[in-house]
mmCIF file of the N, C-alpha and C atoms, coordinates in Angstrom:
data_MODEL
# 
_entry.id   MODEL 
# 
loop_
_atom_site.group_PDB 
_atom_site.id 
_atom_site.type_symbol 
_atom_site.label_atom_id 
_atom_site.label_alt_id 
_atom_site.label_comp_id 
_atom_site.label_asym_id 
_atom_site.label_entity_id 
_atom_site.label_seq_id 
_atom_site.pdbx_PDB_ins_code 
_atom_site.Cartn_x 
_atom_site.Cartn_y 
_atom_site.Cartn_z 
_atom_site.occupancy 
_atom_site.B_iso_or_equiv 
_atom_site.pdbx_formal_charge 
_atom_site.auth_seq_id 
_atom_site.auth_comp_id 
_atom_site.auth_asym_id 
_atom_site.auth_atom_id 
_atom_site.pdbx_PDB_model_num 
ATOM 1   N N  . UNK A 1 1  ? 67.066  56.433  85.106  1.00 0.00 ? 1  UNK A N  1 
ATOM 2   C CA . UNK A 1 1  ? 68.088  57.460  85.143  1.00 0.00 ? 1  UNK A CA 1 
ATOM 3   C C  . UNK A 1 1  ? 69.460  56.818  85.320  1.00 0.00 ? 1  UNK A C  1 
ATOM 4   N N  . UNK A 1 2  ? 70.780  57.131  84.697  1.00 0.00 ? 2  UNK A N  1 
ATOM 5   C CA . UNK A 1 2  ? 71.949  56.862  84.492  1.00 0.00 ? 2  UNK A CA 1 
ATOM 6   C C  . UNK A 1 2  ? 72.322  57.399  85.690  1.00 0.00 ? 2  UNK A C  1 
ATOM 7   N N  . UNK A 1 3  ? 73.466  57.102  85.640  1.00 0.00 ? 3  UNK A N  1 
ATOM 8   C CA . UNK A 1 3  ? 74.971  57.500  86.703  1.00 0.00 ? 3  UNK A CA 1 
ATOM 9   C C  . UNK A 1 3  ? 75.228  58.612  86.257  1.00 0.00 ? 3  UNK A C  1 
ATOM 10  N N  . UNK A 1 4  ? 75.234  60.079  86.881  1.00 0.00 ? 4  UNK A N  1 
ATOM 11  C CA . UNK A 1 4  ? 76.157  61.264  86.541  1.00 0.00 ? 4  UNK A CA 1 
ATOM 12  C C  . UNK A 1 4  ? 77.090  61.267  86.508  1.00 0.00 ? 4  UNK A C  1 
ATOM 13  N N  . UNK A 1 5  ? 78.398  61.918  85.817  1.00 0.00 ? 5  UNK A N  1 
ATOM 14  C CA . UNK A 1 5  ? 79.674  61.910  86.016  1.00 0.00 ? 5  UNK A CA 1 
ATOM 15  C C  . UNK A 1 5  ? 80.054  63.260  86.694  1.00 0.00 ? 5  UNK A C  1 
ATOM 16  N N  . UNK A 1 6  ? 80.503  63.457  87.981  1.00 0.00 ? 6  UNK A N  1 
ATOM 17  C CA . UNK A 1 6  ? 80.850  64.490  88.482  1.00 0.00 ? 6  UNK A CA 1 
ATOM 18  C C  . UNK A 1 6  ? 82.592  64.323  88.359  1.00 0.00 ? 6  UNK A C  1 
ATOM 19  N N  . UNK A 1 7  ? 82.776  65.762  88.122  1.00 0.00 ? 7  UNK A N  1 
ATOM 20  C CA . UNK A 1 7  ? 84.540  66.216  87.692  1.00 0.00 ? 7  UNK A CA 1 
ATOM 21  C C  . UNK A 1 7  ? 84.852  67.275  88.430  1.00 0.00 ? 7  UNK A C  1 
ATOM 22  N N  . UNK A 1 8  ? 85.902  67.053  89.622  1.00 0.00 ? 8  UNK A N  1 
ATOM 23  C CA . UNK A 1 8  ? 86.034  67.584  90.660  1.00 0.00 ? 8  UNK A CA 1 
ATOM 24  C C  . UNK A 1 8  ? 87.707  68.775  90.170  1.00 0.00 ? 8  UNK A C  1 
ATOM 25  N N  . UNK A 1 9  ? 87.213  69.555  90.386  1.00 0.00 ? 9  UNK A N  1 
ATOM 26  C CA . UNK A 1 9  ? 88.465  70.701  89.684  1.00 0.00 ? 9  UNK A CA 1 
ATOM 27  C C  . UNK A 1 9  ? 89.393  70.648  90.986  1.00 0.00 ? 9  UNK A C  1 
ATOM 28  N N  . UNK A 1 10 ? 90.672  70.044  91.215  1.00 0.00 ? 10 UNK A N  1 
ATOM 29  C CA . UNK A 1 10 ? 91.283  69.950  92.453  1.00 0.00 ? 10 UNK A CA 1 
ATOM 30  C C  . UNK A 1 10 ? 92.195  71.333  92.251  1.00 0.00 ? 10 UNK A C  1 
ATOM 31  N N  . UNK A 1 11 ? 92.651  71.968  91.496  1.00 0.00 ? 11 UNK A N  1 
ATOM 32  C CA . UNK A 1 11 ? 93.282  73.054  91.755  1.00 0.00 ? 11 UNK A CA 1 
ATOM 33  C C  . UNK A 1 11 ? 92.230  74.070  91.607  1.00 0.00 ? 11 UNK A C  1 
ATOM 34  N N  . UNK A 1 12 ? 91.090  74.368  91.580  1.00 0.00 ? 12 UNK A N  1 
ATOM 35  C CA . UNK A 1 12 ? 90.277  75.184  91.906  1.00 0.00 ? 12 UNK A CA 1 
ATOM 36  C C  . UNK A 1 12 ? 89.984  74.800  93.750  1.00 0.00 ? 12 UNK A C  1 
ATOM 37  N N  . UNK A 1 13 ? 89.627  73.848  93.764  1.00 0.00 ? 13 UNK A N  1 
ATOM 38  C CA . UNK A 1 13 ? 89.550  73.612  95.346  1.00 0.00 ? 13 UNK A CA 1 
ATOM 39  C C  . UNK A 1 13 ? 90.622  73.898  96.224  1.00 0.00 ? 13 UNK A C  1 
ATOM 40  N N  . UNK A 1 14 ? 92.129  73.717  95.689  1.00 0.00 ? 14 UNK A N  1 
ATOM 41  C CA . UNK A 1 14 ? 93.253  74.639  96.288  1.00 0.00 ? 14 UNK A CA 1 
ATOM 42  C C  . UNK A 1 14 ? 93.262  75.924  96.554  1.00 0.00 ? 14 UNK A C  1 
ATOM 43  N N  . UNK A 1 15 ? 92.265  76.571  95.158  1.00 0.00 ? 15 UNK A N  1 
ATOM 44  C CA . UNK A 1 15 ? 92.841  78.138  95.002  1.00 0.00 ? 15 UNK A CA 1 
ATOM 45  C C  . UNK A 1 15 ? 91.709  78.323  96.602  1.00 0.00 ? 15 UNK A C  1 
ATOM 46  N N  . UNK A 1 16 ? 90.646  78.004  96.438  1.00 0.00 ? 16 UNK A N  1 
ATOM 47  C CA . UNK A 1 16 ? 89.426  78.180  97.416  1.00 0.00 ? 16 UNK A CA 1 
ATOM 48  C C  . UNK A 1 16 ? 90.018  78.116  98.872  1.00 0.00 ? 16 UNK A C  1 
ATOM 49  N N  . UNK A 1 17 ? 90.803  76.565  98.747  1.00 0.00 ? 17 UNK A N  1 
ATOM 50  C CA . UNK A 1 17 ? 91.297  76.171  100.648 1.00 0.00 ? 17 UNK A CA 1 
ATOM 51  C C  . UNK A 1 17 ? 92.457  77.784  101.036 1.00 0.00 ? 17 UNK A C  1 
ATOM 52  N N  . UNK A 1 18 ? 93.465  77.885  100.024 1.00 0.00 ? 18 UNK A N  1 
ATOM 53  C CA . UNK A 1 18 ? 94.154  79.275  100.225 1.00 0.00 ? 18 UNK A CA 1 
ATOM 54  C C  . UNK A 1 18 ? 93.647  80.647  100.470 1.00 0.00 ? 18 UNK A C  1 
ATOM 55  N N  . UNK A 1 19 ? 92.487  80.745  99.559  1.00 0.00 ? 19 UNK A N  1 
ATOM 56  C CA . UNK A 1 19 ? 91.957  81.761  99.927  1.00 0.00 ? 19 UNK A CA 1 
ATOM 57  C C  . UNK A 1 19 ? 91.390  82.419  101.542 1.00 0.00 ? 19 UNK A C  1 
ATOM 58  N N  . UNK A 1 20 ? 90.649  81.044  101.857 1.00 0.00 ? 20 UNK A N  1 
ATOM 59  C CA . UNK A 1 20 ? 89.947  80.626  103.101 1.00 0.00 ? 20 UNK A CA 1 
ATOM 60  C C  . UNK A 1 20 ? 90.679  80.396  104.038 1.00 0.00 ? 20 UNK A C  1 
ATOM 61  N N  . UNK A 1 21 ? 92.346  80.025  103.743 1.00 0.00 ? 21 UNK A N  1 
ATOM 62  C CA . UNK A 1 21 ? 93.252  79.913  104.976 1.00 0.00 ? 21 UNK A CA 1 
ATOM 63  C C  . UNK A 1 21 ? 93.933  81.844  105.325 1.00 0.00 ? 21 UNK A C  1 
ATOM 64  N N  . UNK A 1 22 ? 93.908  82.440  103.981 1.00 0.00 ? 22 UNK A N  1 
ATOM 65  C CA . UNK A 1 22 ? 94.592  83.784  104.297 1.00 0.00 ? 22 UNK A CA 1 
ATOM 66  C C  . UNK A 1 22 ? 93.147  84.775  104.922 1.00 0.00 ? 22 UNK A C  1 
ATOM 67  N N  . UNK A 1 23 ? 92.125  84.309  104.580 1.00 0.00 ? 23 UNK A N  1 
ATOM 68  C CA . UNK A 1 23 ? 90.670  85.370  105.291 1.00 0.00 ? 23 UNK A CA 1 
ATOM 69  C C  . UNK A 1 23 ? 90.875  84.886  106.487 1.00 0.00 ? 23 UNK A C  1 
ATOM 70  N N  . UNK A 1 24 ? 91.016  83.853  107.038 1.00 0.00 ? 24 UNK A N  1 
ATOM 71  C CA . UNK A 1 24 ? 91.443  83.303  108.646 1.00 0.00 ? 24 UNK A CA 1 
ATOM 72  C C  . UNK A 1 24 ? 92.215  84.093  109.036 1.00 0.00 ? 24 UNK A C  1 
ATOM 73  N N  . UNK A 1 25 ? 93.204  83.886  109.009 1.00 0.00 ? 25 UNK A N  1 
ATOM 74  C CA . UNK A 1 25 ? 94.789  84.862  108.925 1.00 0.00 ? 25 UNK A CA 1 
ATOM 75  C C  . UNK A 1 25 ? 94.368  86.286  109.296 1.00 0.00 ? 25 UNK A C  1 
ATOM 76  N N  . UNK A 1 26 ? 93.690  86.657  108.149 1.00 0.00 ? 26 UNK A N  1 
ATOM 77  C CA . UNK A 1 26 ? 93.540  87.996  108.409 1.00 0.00 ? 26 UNK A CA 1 
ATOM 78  C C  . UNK A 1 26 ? 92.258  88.643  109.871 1.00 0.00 ? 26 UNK A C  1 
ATOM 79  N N  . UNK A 1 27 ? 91.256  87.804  109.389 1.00 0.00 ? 27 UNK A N  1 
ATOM 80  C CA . UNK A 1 27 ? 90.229  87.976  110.906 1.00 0.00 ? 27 UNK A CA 1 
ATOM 81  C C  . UNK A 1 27 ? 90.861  87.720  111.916 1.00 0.00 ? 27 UNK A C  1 
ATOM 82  N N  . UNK A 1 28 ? 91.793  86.687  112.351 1.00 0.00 ? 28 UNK A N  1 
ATOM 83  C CA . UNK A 1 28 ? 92.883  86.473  113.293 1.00 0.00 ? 28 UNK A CA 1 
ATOM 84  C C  . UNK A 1 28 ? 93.937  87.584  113.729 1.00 0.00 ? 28 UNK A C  1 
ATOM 85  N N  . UNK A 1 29 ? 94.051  88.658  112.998 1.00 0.00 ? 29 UNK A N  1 
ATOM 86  C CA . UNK A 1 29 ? 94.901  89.712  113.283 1.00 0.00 ? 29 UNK A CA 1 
ATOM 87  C C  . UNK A 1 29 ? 94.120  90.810  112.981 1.00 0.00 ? 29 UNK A C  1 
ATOM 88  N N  . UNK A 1 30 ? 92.706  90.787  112.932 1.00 0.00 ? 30 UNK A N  1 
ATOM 89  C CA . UNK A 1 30 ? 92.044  91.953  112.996 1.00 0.00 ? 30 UNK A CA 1 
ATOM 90  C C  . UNK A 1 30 ? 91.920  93.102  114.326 1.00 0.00 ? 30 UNK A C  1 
ATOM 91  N N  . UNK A 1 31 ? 92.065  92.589  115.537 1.00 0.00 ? 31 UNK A N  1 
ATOM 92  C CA . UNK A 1 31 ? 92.131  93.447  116.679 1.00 0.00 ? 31 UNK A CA 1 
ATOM 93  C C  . UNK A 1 31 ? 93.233  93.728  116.832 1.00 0.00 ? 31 UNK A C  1 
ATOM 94  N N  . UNK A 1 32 ? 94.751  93.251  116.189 1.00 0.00 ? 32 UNK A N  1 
ATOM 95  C CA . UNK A 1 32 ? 95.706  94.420  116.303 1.00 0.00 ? 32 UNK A CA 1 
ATOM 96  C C  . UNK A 1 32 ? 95.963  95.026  115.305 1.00 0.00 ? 32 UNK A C  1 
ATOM 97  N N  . UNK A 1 33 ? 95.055  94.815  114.066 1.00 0.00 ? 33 UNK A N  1 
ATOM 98  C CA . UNK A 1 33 ? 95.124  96.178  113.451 1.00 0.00 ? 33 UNK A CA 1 
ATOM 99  C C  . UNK A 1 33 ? 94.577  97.193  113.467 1.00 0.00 ? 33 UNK A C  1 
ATOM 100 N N  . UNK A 1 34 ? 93.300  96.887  114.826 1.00 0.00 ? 34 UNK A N  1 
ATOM 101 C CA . UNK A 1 34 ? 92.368  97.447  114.638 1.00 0.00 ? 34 UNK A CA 1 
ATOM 102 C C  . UNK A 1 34 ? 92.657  98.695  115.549 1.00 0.00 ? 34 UNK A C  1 
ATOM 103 N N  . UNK A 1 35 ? 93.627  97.984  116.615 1.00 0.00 ? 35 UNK A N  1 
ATOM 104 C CA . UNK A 1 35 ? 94.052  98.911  117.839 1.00 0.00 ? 35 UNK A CA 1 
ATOM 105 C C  . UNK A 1 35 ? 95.683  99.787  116.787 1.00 0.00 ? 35 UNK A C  1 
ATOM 106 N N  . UNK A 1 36 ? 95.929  99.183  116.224 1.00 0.00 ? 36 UNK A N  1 
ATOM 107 C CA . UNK A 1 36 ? 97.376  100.327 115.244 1.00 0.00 ? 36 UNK A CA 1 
ATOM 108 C C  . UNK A 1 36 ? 96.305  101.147 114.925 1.00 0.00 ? 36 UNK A C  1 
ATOM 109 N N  . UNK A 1 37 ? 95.352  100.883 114.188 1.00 0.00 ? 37 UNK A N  1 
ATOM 110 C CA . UNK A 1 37 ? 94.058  101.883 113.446 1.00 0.00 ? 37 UNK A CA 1 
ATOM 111 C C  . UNK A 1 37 ? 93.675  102.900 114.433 1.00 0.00 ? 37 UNK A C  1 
ATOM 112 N N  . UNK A 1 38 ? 93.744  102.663 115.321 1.00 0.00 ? 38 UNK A N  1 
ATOM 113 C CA . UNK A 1 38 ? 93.094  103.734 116.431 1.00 0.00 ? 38 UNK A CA 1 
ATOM 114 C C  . UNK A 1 38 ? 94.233  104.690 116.699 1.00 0.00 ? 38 UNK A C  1 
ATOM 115 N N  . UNK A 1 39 ? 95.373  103.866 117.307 1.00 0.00 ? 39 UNK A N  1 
ATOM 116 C CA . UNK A 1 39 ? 96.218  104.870 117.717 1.00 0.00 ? 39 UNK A CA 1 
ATOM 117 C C  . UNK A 1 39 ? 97.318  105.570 116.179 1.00 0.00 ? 39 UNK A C  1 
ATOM 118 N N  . UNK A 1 40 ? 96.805  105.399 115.540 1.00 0.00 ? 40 UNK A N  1 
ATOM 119 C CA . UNK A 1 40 ? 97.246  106.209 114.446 1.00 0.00 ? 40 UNK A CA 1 
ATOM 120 C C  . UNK A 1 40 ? 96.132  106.864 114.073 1.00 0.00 ? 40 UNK A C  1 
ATOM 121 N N  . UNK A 1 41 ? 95.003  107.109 114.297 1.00 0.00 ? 41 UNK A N  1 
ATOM 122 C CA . UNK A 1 41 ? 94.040  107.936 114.371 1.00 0.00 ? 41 UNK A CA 1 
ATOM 123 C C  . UNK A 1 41 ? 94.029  109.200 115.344 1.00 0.00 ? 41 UNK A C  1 
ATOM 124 N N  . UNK A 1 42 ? 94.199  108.359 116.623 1.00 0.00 ? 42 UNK A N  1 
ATOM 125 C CA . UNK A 1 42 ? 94.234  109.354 117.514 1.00 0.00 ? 42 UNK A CA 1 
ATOM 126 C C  . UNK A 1 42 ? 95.711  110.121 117.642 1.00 0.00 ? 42 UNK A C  1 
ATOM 127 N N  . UNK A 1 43 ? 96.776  109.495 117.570 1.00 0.00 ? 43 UNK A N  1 
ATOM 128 C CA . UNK A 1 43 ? 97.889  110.397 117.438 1.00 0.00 ? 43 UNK A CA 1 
ATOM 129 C C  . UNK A 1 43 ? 98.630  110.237 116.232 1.00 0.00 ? 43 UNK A C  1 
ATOM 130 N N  . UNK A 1 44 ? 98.389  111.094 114.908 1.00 0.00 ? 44 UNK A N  1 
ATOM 131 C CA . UNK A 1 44 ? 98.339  110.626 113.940 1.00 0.00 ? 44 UNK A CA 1 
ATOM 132 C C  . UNK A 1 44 ? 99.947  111.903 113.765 1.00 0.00 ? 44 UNK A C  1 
ATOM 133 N N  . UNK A 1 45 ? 101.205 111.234 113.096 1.00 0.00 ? 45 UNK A N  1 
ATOM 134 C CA . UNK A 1 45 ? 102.165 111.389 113.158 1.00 0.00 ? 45 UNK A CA 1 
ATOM 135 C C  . UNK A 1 45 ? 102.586 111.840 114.750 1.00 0.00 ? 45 UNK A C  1 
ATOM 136 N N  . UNK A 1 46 ? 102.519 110.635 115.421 1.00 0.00 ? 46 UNK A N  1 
ATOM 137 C CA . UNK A 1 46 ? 102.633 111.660 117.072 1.00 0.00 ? 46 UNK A CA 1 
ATOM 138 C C  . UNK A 1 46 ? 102.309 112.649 117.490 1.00 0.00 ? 46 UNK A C  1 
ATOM 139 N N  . UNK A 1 47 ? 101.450 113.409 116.922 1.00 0.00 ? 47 UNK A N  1 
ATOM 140 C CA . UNK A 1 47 ? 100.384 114.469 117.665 1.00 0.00 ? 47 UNK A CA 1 
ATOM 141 C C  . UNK A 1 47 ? 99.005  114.221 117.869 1.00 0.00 ? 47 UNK A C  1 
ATOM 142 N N  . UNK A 1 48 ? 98.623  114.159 119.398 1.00 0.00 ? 48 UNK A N  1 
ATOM 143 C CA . UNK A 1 48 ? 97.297  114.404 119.638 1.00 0.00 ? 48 UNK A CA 1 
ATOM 144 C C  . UNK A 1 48 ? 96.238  115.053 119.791 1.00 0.00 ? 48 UNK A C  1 
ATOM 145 N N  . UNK A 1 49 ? 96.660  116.396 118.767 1.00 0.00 ? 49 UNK A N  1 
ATOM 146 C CA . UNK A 1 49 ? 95.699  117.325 118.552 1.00 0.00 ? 49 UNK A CA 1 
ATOM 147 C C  . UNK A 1 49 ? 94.121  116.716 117.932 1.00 0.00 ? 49 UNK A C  1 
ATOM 148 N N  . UNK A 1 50 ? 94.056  116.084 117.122 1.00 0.00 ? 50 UNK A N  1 
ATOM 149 C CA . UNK A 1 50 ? 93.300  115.053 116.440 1.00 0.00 ? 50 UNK A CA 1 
ATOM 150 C C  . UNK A 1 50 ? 91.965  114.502 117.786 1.00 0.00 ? 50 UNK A C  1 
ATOM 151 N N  . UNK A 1 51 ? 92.718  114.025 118.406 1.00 0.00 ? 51 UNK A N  1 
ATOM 152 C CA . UNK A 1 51 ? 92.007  113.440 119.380 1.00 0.00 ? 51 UNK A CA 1 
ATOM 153 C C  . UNK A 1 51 ? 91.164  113.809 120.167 1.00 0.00 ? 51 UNK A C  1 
ATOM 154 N N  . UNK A 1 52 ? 91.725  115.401 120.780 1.00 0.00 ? 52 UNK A N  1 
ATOM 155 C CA . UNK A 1 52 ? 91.582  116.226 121.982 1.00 0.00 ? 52 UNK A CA 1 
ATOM 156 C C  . UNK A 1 52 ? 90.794  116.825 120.957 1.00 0.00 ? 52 UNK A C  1 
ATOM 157 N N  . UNK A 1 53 ? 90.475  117.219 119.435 1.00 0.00 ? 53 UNK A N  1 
ATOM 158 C CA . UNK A 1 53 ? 89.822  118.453 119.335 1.00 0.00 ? 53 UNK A CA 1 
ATOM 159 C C  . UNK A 1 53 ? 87.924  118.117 119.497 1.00 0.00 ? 53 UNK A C  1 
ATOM 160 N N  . UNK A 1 54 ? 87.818  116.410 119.299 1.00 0.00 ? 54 UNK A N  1 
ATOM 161 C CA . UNK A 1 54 ? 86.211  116.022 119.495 1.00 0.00 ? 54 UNK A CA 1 
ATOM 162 C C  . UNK A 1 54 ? 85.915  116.331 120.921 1.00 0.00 ? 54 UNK A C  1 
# 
């Protein structure tokens, strides 16, 4: 058996490392969006009717 030639796509491996640095990013700021998510749920345009009616 010969030597394979492997051909390494370096701007595909960029697009990948970027991708993988902004999903970080984002799981990293998931609990304060998660807490804006709530309280714009529960007082959704500043009323807490929403909240109080469960």
């Amino acid at each position: 058996m010969g030597a394979e030639k492997v051909t390494i796509d370096y701007d595909l491996l960029t697009d990948v490392r970027d991708s993988i640095t902004q999903i970080i990013a984002e799981l990293e700021d998931a609990p304060e969006r998660n807490a804006d998510v709530a309280g714009a749920i529960g007082a959704p345009f500043e009323h807490g009717r929403l909240s109080m009616a469960g």
